[in-house]
N, C-alpha and C positions, 0 to 999 in steps of 0.2 A: 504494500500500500504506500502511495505516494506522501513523504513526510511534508504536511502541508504547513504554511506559515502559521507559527502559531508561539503564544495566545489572540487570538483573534477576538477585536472589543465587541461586545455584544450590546445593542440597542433594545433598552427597555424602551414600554412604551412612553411618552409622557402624560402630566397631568389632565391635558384638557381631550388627548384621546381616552383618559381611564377612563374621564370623565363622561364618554361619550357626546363630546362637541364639534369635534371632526369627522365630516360626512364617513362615511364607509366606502370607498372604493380602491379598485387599483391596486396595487403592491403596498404590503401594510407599512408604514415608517418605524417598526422595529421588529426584531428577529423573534424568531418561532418560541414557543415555552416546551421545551423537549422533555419527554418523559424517560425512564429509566431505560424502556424497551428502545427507545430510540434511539438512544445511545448506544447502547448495544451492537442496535444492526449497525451502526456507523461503522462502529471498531472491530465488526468481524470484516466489510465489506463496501467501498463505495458504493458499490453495485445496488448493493441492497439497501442501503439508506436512502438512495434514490428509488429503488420500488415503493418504498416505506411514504415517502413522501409526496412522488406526484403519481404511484398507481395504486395506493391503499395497500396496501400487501404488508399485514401487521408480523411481528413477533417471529425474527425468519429463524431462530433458535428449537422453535416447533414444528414440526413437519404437519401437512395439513391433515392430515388421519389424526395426528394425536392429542386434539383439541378436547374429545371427548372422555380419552382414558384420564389425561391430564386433570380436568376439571375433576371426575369423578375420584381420580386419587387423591387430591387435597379437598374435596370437601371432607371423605370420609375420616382420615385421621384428624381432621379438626373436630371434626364428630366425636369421635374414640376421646379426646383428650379432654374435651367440654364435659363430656359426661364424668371422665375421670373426675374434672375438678367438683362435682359433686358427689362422689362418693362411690362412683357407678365405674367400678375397676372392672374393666374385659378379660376374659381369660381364656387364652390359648384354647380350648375347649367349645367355646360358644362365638368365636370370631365370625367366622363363615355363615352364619346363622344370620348374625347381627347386619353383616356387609349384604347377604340378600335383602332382607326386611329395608335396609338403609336404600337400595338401590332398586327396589321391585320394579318402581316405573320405566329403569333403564331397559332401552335394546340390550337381547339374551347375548348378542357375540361381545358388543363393549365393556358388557359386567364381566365375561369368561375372559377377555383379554387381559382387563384390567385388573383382576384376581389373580391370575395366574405369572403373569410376569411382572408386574409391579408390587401390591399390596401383599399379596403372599411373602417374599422375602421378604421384603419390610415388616411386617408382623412376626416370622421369625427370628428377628433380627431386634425389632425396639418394643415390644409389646410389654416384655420382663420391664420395662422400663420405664411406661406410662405410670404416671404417681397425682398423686393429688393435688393440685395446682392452679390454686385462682388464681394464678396472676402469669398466666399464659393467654395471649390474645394472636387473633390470624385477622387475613386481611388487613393490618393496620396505612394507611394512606397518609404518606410525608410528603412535605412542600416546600420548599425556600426560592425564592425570587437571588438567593445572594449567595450559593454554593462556593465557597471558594477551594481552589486547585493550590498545585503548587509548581511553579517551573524556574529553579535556580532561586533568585531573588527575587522574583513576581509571585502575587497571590491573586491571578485573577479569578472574577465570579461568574456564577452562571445560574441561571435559572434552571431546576430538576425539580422534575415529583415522579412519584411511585407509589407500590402500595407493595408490602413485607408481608412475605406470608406468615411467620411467627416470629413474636417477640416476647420471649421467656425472663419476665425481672425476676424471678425467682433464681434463675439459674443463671441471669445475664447473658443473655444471649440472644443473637438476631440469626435466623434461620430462613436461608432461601432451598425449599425443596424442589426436586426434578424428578422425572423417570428416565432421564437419561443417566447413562454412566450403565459400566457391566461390573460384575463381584471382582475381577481380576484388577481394578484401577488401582493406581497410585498416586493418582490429582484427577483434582473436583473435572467433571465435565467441562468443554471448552467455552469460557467466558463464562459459568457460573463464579467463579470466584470472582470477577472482575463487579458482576452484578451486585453480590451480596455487598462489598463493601461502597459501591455507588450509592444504594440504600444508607449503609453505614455515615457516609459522608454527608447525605441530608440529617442524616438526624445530628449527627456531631454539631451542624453547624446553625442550627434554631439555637434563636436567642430563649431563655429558659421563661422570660416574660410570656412567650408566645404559647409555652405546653399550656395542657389543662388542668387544671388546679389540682387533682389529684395525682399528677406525676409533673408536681414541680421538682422534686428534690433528686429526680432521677439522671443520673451521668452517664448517660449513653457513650462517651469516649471509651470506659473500660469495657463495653460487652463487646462479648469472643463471637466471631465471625465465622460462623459452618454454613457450608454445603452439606446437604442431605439428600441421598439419593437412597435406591431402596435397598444395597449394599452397604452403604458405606457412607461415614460421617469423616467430613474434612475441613481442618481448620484453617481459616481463612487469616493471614496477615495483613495489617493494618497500615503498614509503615513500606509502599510499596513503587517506590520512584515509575516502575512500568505503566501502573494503574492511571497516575497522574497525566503519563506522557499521551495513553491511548487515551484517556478521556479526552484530552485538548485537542488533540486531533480527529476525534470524533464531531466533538462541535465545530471545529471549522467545513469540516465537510457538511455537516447539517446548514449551519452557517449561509455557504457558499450555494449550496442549492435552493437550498428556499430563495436565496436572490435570483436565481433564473442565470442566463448567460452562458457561456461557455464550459460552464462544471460540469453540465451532465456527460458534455463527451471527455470531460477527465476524469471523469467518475467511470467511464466505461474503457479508460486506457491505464487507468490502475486498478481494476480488477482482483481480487483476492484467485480468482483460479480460470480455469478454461475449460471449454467440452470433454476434452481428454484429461483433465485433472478438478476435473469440477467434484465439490463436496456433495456424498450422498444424502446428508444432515442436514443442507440449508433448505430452509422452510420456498428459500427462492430460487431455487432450483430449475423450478417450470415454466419462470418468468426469462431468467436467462439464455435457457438449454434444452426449451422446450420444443418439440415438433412442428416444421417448417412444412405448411402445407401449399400445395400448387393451388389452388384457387380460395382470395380472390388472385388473380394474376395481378390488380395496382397497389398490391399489399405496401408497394414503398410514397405511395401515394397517400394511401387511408396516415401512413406512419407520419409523414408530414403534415398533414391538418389536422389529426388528433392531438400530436403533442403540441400544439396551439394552445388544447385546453386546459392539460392536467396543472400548468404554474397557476391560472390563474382559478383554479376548483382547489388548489391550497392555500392560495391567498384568501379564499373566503374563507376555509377553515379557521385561521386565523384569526381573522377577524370577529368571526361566530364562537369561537371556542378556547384559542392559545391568550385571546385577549379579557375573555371570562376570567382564566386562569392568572393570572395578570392582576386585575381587581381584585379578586379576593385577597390577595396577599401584600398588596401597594398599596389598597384604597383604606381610608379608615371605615370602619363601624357605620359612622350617619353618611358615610358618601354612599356605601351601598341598599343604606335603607332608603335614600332619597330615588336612585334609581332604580330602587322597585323587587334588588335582588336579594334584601336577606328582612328576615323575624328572628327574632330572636325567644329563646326562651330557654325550661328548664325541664327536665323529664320526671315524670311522679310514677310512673311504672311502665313495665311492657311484660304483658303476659299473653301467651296462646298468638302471637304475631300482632298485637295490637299495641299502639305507643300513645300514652297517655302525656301531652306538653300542656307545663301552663305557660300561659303566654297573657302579656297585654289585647286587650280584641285591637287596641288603634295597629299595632304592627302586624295585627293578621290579618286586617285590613287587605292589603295586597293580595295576601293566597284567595278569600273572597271574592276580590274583581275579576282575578283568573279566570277562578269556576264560571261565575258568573258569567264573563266577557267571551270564553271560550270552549267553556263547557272544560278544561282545563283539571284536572284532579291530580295530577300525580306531580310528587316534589324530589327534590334531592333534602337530603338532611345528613347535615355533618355534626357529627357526635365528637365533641371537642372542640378543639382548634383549626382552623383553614391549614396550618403547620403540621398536626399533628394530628389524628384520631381518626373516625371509620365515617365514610360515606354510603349511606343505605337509600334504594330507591324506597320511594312509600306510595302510597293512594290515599288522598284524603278523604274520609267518614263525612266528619261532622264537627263541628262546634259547639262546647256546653259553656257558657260564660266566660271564664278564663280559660277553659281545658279544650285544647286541638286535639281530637282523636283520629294517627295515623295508622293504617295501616304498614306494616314491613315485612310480614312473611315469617318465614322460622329464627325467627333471632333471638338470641340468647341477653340474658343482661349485661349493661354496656359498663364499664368503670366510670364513666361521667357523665356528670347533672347538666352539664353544658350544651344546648344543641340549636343549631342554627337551621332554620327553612328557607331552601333555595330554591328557585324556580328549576323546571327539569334542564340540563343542560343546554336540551331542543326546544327550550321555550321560542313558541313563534310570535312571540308578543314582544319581546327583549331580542332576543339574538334568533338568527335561523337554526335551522336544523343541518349542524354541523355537520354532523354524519353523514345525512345525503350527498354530501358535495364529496366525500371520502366513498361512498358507495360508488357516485356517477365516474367517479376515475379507474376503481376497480372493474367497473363493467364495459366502461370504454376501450381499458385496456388485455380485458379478456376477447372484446369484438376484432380489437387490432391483431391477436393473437388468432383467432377462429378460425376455422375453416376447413373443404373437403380436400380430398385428395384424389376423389374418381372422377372422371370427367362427364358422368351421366348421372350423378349425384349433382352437380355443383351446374348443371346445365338447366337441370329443374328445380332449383333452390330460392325461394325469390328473394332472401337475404341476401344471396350468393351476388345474382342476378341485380338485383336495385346498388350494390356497392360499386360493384363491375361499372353501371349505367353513372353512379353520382363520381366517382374515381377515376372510373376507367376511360375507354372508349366506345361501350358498347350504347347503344341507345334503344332509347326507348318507345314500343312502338304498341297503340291500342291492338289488342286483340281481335279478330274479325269475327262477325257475327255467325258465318259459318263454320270457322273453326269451333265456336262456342259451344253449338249443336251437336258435331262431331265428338268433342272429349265427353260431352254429358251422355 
């Protein structure tokens, strides 16, 4: 990978964009708000940061089949451990029992998959070992606008969020689990180390004003850094000059791209591999290396006017979503109640999936005009700090005087009284629906990709046919009314 200039300054956005006072268009006036995964693909790959970013192609560390064993392996040990913390210890005996009953809704191959080569070892392996532990939490979601790095005598910053899949105060530990890695390893899976402590380094670098009142007093600099795979537990170093190098160089290529211009073709002449040496593991694989089909025949045609659209279907993202991300963490308290995107309040219970807030009615105000205005119900709700704590989708109920009753699903109780009401991230009243614009690149760039290979297939096709006619040179001619008779 090409060593790119780096530290590269990074542009927040300013006051009176936070503020929402500058119209919305065009290329945004500051750089992207990168999450952990994104980093990542940076530093395995230019290639793939750029799929990442103007064809949607998320998280290229997971191969696309394994989205579903994945999920299903980390909800279920957060399962096992939850339960633990209440007294409800598993035992070797009744495991397999328990992971059906947990998983009955699942399709029968992805529960046999994901038993059989993932959770299987792993339960022979850490079961003996689940203990009683309130103070183990998963999914945990960190933030800082002001990351700082380290190169030589510079400390530049950067904007990262993520979310950690277990953070153990009892035992001090931050834990990112995989199902990659095989029994025979001797270091964590590739670029899992590098991940766990990028988490690591958000949390290091929140100012402690910012946690939630109940883990003020907690010093995230000393907890121990594992990989967890379903073999094997690996301890991650802290103190690690490479970590620092690849991540700057990761943002400048994220950097560089999101500006548009000549990066994408240096993104594709520093390549991390080739057809003949291409990695079996990257989730982008199929985007790279994938099957080159003979029709349409203007395929370098369709390539030219589509990547027209994909910079600027990011640059709305941005503006819809990295700049949400942005506010929350720049803007004060009453900046965001004025434009409509936060309530504030405080949790009185959650039982059976139902979450009981009391709230002032003046700042619930807003969730009301929603419903009202849009027919509108569903919220984001961050338990804690913007910094620091769990973000749950919910559906709103109802109102009882002070009390906002949400829905959230199976959720367990939360360590903090602190919880803020945000519009869903797709609020179409506030910002667009980000994700469409991150779907319409994905789908764009699978139609750039599409196509047959027989020539009596791709003759009668009329996707085939109408691309051929807007691209090509073929044109287009009304059908005759006699032949109309004839096919019928």
């Amino acid at each position: 990978m090409e060593e790119r200039a780096i530290p590269v300054p990074w542009r927040r956005p300013e006051r009176e964009v936070l503020l929402e006072n500058r119209y919305k268009y065009s290329r945004p006036p500051f750089d992207p708000f990168p999450t952990v995964t994104n980093v990542i693909n940076a530093s395995k790959c230019p290639v793939a940061i750029l799929h990442d970013i103007l064809h949607g192609i998320d998280d290229i560390t997971i191969l696309p089949g394994e989205y579903g064993v994945y999920n299903l392996y980390q909800r279920f040990i957060a399962h096992l451990k939850l339960n633990a913390a209440t007294g409800d210890t598993p035992s070797p005996s009744d495991i397999r029992y328990r992971f059906e009953m947990f998983a009955k809704d699942e399709e029968q191959r992805l529960k046999e998959n994901c038993w059989r080569y993932y959770l299987q070892p792993w339960c022979n392996r850490k079961l003996g070992e689940i203990e009683v532990n309130k103070d183990i939490f998963f999914e945990v979601s960190v933030a800082n606008a002001y990351v700082p790095f380290r190169l030589g005598n510079k400390n530049p910053t950067y904007p990262l969020r993520g979310r950690i899949d277990e953070i153990d105060l009892k035992n001090r530990r931050i834990i990112e689990r995989t199902i990659k890695g095989r029994r025979t390893d001797e270091e964590p899976p590739p670029l899992k180390d590098f991940q766990v402590w990028l988490y690591w380094k958000i949390l290091s670098s929140i100012d402690k004003k910012y946690f939630p009142e109940a883990w003020k007093n907690i010093n995230f600099k000393d907890f121990e850094l594992i990989v967890e795979t379903p073999y094997n537990d690996f301890i991650v170093e802290k103190d690690n000059p490479e970590f620092e190098r690849k991540a700057l160089i990761a943002y400048a290529w994220i950097k560089d791209l999101a500006d548009g211009g000549k990066s994408e073709f240096e993104a594709y002449q520093h390549r991390a591999c080739t057809y003949t040496t291409s990695d079996p593991e990257c989730g982008a694989r199929w985007a790279c290396f994938g099957r080159r089909y003979k029709y349409p025949t203007c395929r370098s045609e369709i390539h030219k006017e589509f990547r027209k659209f994909y910079p600027p279907l990011f640059w709305q993202q941005m503006w819809d979503y990295h700049l949400f991300r942005y506010q929350l963490l720049m803007l004060e308290k009453r900046d965001l109640e004025e434009l409509g995107y936060l309530s504030e309040g405080k949790i009185i219970t959650l039982e059976e999936g139902k979450i009981e807030i009391e709230m002032d009615p003046h700042l619930a105000t807003p969730i009301l005009e929603r419903k009202v205005s849009s027919g509108e119900v569903e919220n984001l709700l961050v338990i804690g700090s913007f910094f620091l704590g769990f973000e749950l989708n919910s559906r709103f109920e109802k109102i009882e005087g002070r009390r906002l009753i949400m829905n959230v699903g199976k959720k367990t109780l939360l360590p903090f009284k602190e919880v803020s009401v945000l519009p869903p991230e797709s609020s179409i009243l506030k910002t667009s629906p980000w994700f469409l614009s991150r779907i319409s690149q994905k789908e764009l760039f699978k139609l750039e990709r599409w196509g047959f290979e027989k020539d009596e297939r791709a003759k009668t096709h009329s996707v085939i046919q109408l691309l051929e006619s807007v691209f090509g040179r073929k044109n287009i001619r009304r059908e005759r009314d006699d032949i109309k008779r004839e096919n019928q």
